[in-house]
C-alpha positions as a Markdown table, in Angstrom:
| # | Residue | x | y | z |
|---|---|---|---|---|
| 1 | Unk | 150.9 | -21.5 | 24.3 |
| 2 | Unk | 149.2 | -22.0 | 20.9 |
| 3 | Unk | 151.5 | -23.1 | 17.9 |
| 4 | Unk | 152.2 | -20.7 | 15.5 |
| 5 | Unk | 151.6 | -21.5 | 11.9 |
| 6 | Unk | 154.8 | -21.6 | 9.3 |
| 7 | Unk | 155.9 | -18.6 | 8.4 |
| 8 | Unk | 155.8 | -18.4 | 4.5 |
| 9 | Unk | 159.5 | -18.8 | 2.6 |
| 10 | Unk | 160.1 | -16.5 | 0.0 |
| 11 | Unk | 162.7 | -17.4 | -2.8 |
| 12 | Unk | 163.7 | -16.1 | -6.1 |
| 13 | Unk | 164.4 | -18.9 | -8.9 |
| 14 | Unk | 165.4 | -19.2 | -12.3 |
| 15 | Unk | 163.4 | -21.5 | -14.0 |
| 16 | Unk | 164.0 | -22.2 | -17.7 |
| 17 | Unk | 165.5 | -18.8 | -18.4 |
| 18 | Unk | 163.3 | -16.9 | -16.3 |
| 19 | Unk | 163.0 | -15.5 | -13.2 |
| 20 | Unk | 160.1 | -16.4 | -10.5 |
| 21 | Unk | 159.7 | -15.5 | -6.7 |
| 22 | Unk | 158.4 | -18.6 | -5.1 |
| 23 | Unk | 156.4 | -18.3 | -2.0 |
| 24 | Unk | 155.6 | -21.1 | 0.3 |
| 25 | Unk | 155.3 | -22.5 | 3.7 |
| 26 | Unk | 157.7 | -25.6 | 3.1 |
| 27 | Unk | 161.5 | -24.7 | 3.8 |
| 28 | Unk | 163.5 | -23.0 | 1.1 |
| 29 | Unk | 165.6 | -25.4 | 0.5 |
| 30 | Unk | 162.4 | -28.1 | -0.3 |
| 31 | Unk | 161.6 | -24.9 | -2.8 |
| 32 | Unk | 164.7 | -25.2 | -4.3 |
| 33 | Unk | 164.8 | -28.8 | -4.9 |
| 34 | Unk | 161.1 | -28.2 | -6.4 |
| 35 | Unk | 162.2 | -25.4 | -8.7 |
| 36 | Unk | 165.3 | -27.5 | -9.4 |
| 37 | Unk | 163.6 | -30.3 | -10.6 |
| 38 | Unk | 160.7 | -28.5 | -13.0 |
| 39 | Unk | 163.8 | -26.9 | -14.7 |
| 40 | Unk | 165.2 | -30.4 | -15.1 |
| 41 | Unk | 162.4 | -31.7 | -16.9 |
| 42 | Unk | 161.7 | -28.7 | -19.0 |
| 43 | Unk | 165.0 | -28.8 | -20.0 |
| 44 | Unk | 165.0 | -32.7 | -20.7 |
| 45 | Unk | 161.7 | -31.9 | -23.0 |
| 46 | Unk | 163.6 | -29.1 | -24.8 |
| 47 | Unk | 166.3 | -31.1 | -26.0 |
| 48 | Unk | 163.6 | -33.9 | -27.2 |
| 49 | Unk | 161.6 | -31.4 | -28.9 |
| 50 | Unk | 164.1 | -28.8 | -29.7 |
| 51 | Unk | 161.4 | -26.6 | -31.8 |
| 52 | Unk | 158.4 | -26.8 | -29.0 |
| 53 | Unk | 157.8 | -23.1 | -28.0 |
| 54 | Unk | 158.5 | -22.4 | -24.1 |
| 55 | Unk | 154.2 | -22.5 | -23.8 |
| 56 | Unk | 154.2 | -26.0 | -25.4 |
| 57 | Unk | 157.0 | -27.1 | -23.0 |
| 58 | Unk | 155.6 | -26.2 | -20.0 |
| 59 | Unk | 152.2 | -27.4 | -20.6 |
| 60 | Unk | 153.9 | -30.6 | -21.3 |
| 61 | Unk | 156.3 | -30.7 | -18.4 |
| 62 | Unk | 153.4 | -30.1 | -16.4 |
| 63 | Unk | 151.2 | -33.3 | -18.1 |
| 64 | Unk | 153.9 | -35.2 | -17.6 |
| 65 | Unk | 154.4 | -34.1 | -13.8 |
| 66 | Unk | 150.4 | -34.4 | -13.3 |
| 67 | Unk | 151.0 | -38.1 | -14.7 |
| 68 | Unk | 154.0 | -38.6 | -11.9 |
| 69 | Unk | 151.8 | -38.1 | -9.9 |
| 70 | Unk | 148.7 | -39.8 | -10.4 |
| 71 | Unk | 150.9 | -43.0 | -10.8 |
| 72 | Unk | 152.3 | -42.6 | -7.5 |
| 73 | Unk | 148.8 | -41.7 | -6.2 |
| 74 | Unk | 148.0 | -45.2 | -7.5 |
| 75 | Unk | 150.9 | -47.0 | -5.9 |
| 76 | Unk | 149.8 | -45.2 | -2.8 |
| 77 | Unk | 146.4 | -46.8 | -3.2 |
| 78 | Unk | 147.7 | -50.0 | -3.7 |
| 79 | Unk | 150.4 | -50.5 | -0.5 |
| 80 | Unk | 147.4 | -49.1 | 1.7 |
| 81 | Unk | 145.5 | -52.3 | 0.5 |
| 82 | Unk | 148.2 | -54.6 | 1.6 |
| 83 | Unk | 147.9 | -54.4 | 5.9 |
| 84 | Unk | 144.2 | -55.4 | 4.4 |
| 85 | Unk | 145.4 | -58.8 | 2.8 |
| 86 | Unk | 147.8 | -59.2 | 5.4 |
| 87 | Unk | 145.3 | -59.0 | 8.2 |
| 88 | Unk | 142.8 | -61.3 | 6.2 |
| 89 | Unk | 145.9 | -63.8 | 5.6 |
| 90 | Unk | 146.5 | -64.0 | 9.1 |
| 91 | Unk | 143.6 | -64.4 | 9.9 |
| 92 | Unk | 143.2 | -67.8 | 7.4 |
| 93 | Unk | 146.5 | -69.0 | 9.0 |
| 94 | Unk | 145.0 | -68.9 | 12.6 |
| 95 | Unk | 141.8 | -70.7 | 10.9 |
| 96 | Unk | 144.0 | -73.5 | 10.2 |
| 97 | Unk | 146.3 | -73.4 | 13.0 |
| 98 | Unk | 142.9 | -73.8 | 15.0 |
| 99 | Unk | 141.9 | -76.9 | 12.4 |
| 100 | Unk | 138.4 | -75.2 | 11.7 |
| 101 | Unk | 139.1 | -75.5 | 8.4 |
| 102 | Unk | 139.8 | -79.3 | 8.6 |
| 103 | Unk | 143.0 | -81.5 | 8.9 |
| 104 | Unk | 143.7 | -81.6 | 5.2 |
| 105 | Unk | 144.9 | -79.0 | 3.0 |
């Protein structure tokens, strides 16, 4: 029997004073946190620029969400390079275990 795909969540949310209906194919509760956590960082903005209009706001909420995740992108990156220098360490190690590399260090 074939594997259906997710069916799509539908969820109404208040974000930042207004209302949105969020559809998606990740639980509604994973939606929630999402929508939960946009209006916690818009609302951390507001109070640090109490004057920014909501248009300002959000395009800044969403630069500093794009920058989230370009770090963690990079951090990503990074740990997938370590099983790399791991592999080529061991690999040294059992060079000098061997004593190819000679007797002294």
């Amino acid at each position: 029997m074939a594997e259906s795909a997710p069916q799509p969540q539908k969820i109404t949310k208040q974000i930042f004073g207004e209302t949105y209906t969020i559809v998606g194919e990740a639980s509604s509760g994973y939606i929630s946190e999402v929508a939960d956590y946009v209006e916690l960082r818009l609302l951390d903005l507001a109070k640090a620029l109490p004057t920014a209009s909501k248009t300002k706001l959000a395009v800044l909420c969403a630069l500093n969400l794009a920058d989230e995740l370009f770090q963690m992108k990079e951090v990503s990156a990074k740990a997938n390079e370590i099983p790399e220098l791991e592999e080529r360490t061991k690999k040294i190690i059992s060079l000098l275990e061997e004593g190819i590399i000679g007797d002294n260090f």
